[in-house]
Structure formats: structure tokens, C-alpha cells
LUMKOL-730711 format. One record per residue (C-alpha): residue in one letter; x, y, z. Coordinates in steps of 0.1 Angstrom, whole numbers, padded with zeros to 4 digits, always signed. Each point is the difference from the previous one (the first is absolute). Example, Ala and Ser with C-alpha at 12.3 -4.5 7.8 and 13.67 -1.06 7.14 Angstrom:
2
a+0123-0045+0078 s+0014+0034-0007 
//
This chain:
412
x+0000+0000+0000 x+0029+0025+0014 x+0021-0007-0035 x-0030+0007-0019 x-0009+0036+0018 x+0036+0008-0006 x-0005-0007-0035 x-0032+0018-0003 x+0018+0034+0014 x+0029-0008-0017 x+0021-0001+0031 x+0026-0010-0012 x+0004+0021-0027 x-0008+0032+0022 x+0034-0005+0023 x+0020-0010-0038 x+0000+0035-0016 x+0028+0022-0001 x-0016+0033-0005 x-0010+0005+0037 x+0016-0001+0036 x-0004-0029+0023 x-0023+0019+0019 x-0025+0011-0028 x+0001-0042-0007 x-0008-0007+0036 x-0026+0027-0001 x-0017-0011-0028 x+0001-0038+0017 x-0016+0017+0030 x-0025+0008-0020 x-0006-0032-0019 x-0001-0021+0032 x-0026+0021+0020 x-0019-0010-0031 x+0001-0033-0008 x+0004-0008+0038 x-0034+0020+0009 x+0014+0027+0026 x+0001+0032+0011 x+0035+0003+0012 x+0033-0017-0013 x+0037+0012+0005 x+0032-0013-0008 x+0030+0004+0019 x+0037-0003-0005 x+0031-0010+0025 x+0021+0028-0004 x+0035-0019+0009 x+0021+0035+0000 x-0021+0014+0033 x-0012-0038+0011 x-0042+0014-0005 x-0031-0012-0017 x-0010+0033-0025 x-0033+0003-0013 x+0005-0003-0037 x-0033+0004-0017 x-0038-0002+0011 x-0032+0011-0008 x+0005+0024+0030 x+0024+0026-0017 x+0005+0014+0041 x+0018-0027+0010 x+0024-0009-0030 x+0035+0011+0014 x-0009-0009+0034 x+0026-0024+0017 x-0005-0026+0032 x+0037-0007+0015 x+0000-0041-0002 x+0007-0002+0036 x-0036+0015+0006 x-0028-0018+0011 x-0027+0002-0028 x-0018-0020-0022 x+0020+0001-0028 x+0030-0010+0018 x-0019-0027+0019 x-0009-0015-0034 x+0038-0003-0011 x+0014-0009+0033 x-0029-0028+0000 x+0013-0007-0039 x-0043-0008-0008 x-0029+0022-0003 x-0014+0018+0028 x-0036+0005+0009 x-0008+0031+0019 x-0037+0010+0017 x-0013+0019+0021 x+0015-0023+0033 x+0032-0005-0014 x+0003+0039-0010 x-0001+0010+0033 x+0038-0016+0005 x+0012+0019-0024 x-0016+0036+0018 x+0016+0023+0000 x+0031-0007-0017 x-0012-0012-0027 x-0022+0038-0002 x+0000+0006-0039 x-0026+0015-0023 x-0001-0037-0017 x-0021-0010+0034 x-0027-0029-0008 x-0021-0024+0014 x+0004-0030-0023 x+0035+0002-0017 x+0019-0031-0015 x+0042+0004-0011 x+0019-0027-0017 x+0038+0000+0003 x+0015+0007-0034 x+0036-0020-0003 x+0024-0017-0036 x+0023-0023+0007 x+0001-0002+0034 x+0005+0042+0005 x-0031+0017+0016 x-0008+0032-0020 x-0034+0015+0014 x-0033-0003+0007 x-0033+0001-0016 x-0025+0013+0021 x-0037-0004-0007 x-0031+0017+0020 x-0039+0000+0001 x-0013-0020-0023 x-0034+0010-0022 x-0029-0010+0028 x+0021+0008+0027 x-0003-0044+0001 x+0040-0009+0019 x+0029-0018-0025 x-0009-0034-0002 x+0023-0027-0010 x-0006+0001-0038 x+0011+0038+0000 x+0030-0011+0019 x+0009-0027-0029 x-0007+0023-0026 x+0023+0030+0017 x+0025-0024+0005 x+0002-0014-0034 x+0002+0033-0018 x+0026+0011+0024 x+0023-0030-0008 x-0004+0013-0037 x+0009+0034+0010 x+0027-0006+0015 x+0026-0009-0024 x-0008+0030-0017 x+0002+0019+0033 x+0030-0011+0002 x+0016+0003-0033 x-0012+0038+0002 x+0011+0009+0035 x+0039-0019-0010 x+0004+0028-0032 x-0014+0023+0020 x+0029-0006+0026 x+0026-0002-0032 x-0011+0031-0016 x+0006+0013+0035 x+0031-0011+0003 x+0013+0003-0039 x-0013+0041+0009 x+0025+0002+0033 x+0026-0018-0015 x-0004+0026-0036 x-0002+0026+0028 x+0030-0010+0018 x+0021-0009-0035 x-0008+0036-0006 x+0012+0017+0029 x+0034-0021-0003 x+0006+0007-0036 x-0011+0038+0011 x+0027+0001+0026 x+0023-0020-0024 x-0001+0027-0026 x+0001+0024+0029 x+0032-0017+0017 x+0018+0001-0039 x-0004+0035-0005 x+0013+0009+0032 x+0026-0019-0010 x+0007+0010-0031 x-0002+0038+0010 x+0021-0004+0031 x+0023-0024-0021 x-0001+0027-0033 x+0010+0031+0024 x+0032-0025+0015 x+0018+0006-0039 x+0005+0034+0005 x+0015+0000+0037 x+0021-0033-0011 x+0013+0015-0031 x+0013+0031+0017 x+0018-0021+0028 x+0015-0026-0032 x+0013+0033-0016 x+0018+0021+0028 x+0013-0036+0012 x+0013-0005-0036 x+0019+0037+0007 x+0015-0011+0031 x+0022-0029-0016 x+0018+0031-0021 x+0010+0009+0034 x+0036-0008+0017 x-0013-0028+0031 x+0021-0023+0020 x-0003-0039-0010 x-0027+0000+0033 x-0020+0027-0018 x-0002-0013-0031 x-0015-0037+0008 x-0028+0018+0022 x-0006+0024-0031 x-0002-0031-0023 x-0023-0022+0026 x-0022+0031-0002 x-0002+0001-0035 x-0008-0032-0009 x-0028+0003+0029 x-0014+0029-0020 x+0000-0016-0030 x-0017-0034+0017 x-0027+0025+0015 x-0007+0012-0035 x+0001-0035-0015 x-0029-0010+0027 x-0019+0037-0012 x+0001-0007-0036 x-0011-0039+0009 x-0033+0011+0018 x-0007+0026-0028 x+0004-0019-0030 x-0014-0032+0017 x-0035+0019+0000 x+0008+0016-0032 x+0004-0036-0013 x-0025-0021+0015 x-0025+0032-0019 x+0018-0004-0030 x+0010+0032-0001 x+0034-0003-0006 x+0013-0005-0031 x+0028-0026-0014 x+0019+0021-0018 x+0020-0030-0022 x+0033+0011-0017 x+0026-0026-0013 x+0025-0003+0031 x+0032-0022+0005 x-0010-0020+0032 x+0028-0013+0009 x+0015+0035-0001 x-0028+0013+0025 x+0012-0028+0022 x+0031+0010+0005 x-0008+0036+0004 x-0023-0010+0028 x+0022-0024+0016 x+0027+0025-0002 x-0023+0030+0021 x+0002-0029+0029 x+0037-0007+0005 x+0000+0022+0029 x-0032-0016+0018 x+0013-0036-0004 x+0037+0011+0007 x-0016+0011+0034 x-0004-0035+0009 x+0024-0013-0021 x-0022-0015-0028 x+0018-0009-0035 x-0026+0008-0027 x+0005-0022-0030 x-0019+0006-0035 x+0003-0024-0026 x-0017-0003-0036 x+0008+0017-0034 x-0016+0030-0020 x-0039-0006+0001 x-0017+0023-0022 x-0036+0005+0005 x-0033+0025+0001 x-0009+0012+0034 x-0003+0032+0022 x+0039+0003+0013 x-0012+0026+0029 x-0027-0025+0018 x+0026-0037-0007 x+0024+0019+0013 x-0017+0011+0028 x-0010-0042+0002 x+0035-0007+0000 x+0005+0030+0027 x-0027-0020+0021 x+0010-0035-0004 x+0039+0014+0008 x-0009+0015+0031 x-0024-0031+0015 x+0027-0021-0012 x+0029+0021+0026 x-0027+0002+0024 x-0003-0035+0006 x+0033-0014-0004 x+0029-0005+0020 x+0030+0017+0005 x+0030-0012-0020 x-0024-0018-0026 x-0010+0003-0036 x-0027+0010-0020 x-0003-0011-0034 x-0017+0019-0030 x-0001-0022-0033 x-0010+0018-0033 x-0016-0024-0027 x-0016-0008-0031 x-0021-0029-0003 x-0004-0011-0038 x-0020-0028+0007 x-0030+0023+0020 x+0011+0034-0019 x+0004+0020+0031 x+0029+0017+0022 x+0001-0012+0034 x+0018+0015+0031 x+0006-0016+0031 x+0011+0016+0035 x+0016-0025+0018 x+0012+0006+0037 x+0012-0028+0029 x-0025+0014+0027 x-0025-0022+0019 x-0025-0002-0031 x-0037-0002+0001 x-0018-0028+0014 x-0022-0017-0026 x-0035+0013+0011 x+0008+0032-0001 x+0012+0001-0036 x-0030+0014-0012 x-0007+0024+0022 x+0033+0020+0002 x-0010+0022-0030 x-0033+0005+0016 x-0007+0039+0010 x+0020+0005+0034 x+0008-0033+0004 x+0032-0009+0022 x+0024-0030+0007 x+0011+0001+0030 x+0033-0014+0014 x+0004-0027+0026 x+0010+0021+0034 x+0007+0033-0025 x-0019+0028-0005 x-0005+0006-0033 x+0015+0035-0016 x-0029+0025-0001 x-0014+0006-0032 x-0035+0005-0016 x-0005-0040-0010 x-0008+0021-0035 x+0033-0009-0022 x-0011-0035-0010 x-0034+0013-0009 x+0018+0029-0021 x+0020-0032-0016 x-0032-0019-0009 x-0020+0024-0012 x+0028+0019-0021 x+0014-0039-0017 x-0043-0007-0006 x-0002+0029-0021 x+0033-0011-0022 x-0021-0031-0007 x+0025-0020+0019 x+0002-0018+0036 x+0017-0001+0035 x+0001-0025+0027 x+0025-0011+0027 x+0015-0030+0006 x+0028-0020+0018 x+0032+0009-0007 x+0031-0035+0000 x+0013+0025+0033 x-0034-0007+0016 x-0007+0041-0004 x-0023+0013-0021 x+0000+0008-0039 x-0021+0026-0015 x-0005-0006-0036 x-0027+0021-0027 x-0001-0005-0039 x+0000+0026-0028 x-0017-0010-0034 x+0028+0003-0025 x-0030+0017-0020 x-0024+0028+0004 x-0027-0011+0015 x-0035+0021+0005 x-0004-0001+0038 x-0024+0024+0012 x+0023+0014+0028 
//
């Protein structure tokens, strides 16, 4: 009988569409079961899990809908889901619920069937003076029952995207507020960071003066130490500029045909003092490589790899650059090979991850901006070529990227 009546009002179809709220469905169901049940007053309430209440969803009484019972209260609602079966109430048993139970839905002969899918209790459906004023009987209880049961999947399935589009809205909400402070924290930056070339620039200069200057031995190495300080500071500046430039793609590769293995050794040669420091031979092998690429931001790779490579090694050891053509794949390689501790295999992929640090058993890592690597990547991706760090036969670590012997359109 029930499955027929919900077929007849179309039920089922009611809490399907997708052009109305949840609660313009329920109200509309409201309205369908005070009808085909014969009554003058029907409501449906929802558990409302955030605030642990029973809320008043829909009913033919618009003065009530919003209306909430805690579910520690003592009402008749909350006796029917507690009980997990429908509850009669009359005039006798009424009087039990006075006064707490004090709301405008007061009546005489009222019947409410628990409303739960899949073992989770959802609501209630209450039900109140029938036509005749004549109290529920058994057969109204069956048929209540029976459309609930068909209800409440769709109850259900409703009131679980209601809870997602909730939560897919916060979580939109709160991914905008990050990505606002995000954008907020990278133009700081960047202005802070664009306002440091000036000030840098001037120190670089009248330090450059100084060395035309008669100094003592003394003098000269803290002169020296200072400089190539400077110019580190300005290497990190440039790095967190034209990372953000680059990840934009707003720099531009400007290719030109360049001897590599000639920019090599003009980089290798700008670190003789830094390695001499801690007395680090810097060897570069390889031959003429001719090839396309924007000598200013390799060289500036090189400059990178070069300096993680002194940071991290020992003193009296070697660090290895290797120049090469490969005529098999039709690319350059070069390799940065020092005899430090290396990189421990899980973290192989995540060294040239934005600020991303190895640190050193019982060291404390050199401060820098865990940006250089990220500079690397992002500089040999735009040359159409590849980086990646491996084990070195010293058990240190080798840095090695590929150039395309060929131009290669890369949006940079």
C-alpha cells in the first residue's frame, strides 16, 4: 500500500530533482504525506550532527521550521529515536512530556516514526490529529512506517551532498585564503627581495674599490671573505626573483650559440678562492661543446651547483665537473661531482623541491634560501633538457642536467 502512495505522489521523484534545496524537497514531502496519510499536522526533523540537535526541517506549520530540540531533551521526538520505534503520544502520555516538551506543535493524538539508512539514525517524522480526531491505529502505524523506510535512503543520499557541498564550500574557502596569502607572502617577497639589488650592489662595488687599496695579507682575506659573501647574497636575491619570474613564465630564454665547456671553466674559475678556503681541488674535464642556450642563466646553474657542491664537501677533497657530448642521446651533459656525505635515496626527488633542505648528520646545514636547486630545475626545463642527482663512486653526491644539442621550443 505505502509503495503504492509513494508512487502516486511521486515521492520518490519529489526528493530526485536537482533544481531545488533539500529543504523545499522535504517541504514539499511534508505536504504530500499530510495528504495521503489523512492529517492535519506532519513535520520532519533532521539530526543536526555539528550542534548534536534535532532541527525542524519542514512542516505544514511554517512557525516551527527552524526550530531545534537539543537530543539530550526529553520530548517526544527524541523518545521516539532513543526508543528506535514509533511513539504514540495522548492525552496521558502528554502530560510526561509538560512542560518541556512546551512547543506550538502541542497535540493530543500525535504518532513519530524514527527515520534511519544503514544503521545511521537521521530524524523523525512526526505525524498529529488525524481527520475525525479518531487516535493512530495500527494500520497508520504500518503505513507511516513503510513510507519512511522509502524515504530514507533518499534522506539520506540528500542530507550526505548536503554535508559535501558543505565541506567542498570551506575547503574552496579555505584554498582561497591560502592561495590569497600565498600571493600575498610572494609579493612581499619579491618587493623586499627587489629593493635588496640596490643596497647589495652598492656594498659589491665600493668592496670592489677597496681591493685597489694597499692592505696587509690579514686585510685582504677578510676583504675577499666579504666579497664572495656579497656576491652569495646576491646569487640567493637573483634565485628568489627569477624563480617567481620563472615558475610565471615570465622570463625569457634568451638562446645564443655558446661554447659550454668554456662557460665551465669560467665558472669553476670565479670559485678557486671559496674551495681553496677549505682546500678543495676543483677539476673540470670534457672538450669544446658547442650548443644553443641562455649563457647568463647555465652559468648561473653551474654558479649554483659549484657552490652546493663546496658547501657540502669536505676539506681537502675534490669536486669533479665533467663536460660532454653524448652522440648517441644528442645532448650535452654536465656533471658536478663532489666526495661529501651524498643524499640519501628518498630524498632524491625532493632536493630540487621549493626550499627544500638536506641536512647533515650532527651539522647544521649552511644557511641558504633552499631556492638554488629549484632555480637549477626550472632554468634546465625550459632548455628542454633534464637534471637529477645521484650517487657519486666517492659515495658524495653528483649533480648532472642535459642540454639538447638542438633548439628545442620549450616554453620557458
Amino acid at each position: 500500500m505505502s509503495y503504492d502512495l509513494c508512487e502516486k505522489y511521486n515521492i520518490g521523484k519529489t526528493l530526485l530533482r536537482q533544481d531545488v534545496s533539500l529543504d523545499e524537497k522535504l517541504q514539499e514531502v511534508v505536504n504530500i504525506l499530510a495528504d495521503c496519510l489523512k492529517v492535519k499536522k506532519c513535520s520532519i526533523m533532521i539530526i543536526n550532527h555539528e550542534d548534536q540537535t534535532l532541527e525542524v526541517r519542514a512542516s505544514v506549520n511554517p512557525e516551527i521550521v527552524g526550530r531545534k530540540r537539543n537530543l539530550s531533551d526529553v520530548t517526544i521526538a527524541t523518545r521516539a529515536l532513543i526508543d528506535d520505534a514509533p511513539f504514540y503520544a495522548d492525552e496521558k502520555r502528554l502530560e510526561f512530556f509538560s512542560p518541556p516538551d512546551s512547543s506550538k506543535y502541542k497535540s493530543g493524538n500525535s504518532l513519530s516514526i524514527p527515520m534511519k539508512y544503514l544503521g545511521k539514525k537521521l530524524g523523525v517524522v512526526n505525524l498529529a490529529d488525524t481527520e475525525g480526531g479518531m487516535p493512530f491505529t495500527k494500520d497508520h502505524e504500518n503505513v507511516s512506517v513503510d513510507i519512511v523506510e522509502h524515504l530514507a535512503p533518499f534522506i539520506y543520499a540528500a542530507q550526505a551532498k548536503e554535508l559535501l557541498d558543505k565541506k567542498v564550500g570551506m575547503l574552496e574557502e579555505s584554498n582561497k585564503r591560502l592561495m590569497e596569502m600565498d600571493d600575498l607572502k610572494t609579493n612581499l617577497t619579491n618587493f623586499i627581495v627587489h629593493d635588496l639589488k640596490g643596497p647589495i650592489s652598492t656594498i659589491t662595488a665600493n668592496l670592489d674599490l677597496l681591493t685597489y687599496e694597499p692592505l696587509t695579507g690579514e686585510q685582504f682575506e677578510y676583504l675577499n671573505l666579504a666579497i664572495e659573501d656579497t656576491y652569495k647574497l646576491q646569487r640567493m636575491v637573483l634565485n628568489i626573483l627569477d624563480l617567481s619570474k620563472l615558475e610565471e613564465g615570465k622570463i625569457k630564454v634568451f638562446r645564443e650559440e655558446t661554447n659550454l665547456y668554456e662557460l665551465a671553466k669560467s665558472e669553476v674559475s670565479s670559485f678557486k678562492n671559496s674551495a681553496a678556503r677549505k682546500d678543495i681541488v676543483l677539476e673540470l674535464n670534457g672538450s669544446s661543446c658547442m650548443c644553443y642556450i641562455d649563457e647568463n642563466l647555465i652559468g648561473r646553474v653551474l654558479s649554483n651547483l659549484l657552490l652546493n657542491a663546496i658547501e657540502h664537501s669536505p676539506e681537502g677533497s675534490k669536486i669533479t665537473i665533467d663536460v660532454r657530448h653524448d652522440d648517441t642521446c644528442k645532448e650535452l651533459s654536465v656533471s658536478v661531482s663532489d666526495e661529501g656525505i651524498g643524499i640519501p635515496g628518498e630524498l632524491k626527488h625532493k632536493i630540487f623541491d621549493k626550499f627544500f633542505q638536506v641536512g647533515e648528520a650532527g651539522k647544521q646545514r649552511k644557511t641558504t634560501t633552499g631556492l638554488g636547486l629549484t632555480f637549477c630545475k626550472l632554468v634546465v626545463d625550459a632548455h628542454g633538457g633534464r637534471i637529477w642527482a645521484e650517487d657519486s663512486a666517492s659515495g658524495g653526491a653528483v649533480f648532472v642536467f642535459t642540454i639538447p644539442e638542438t633548439l628545442k621550443e620549450v616554453n620557458a
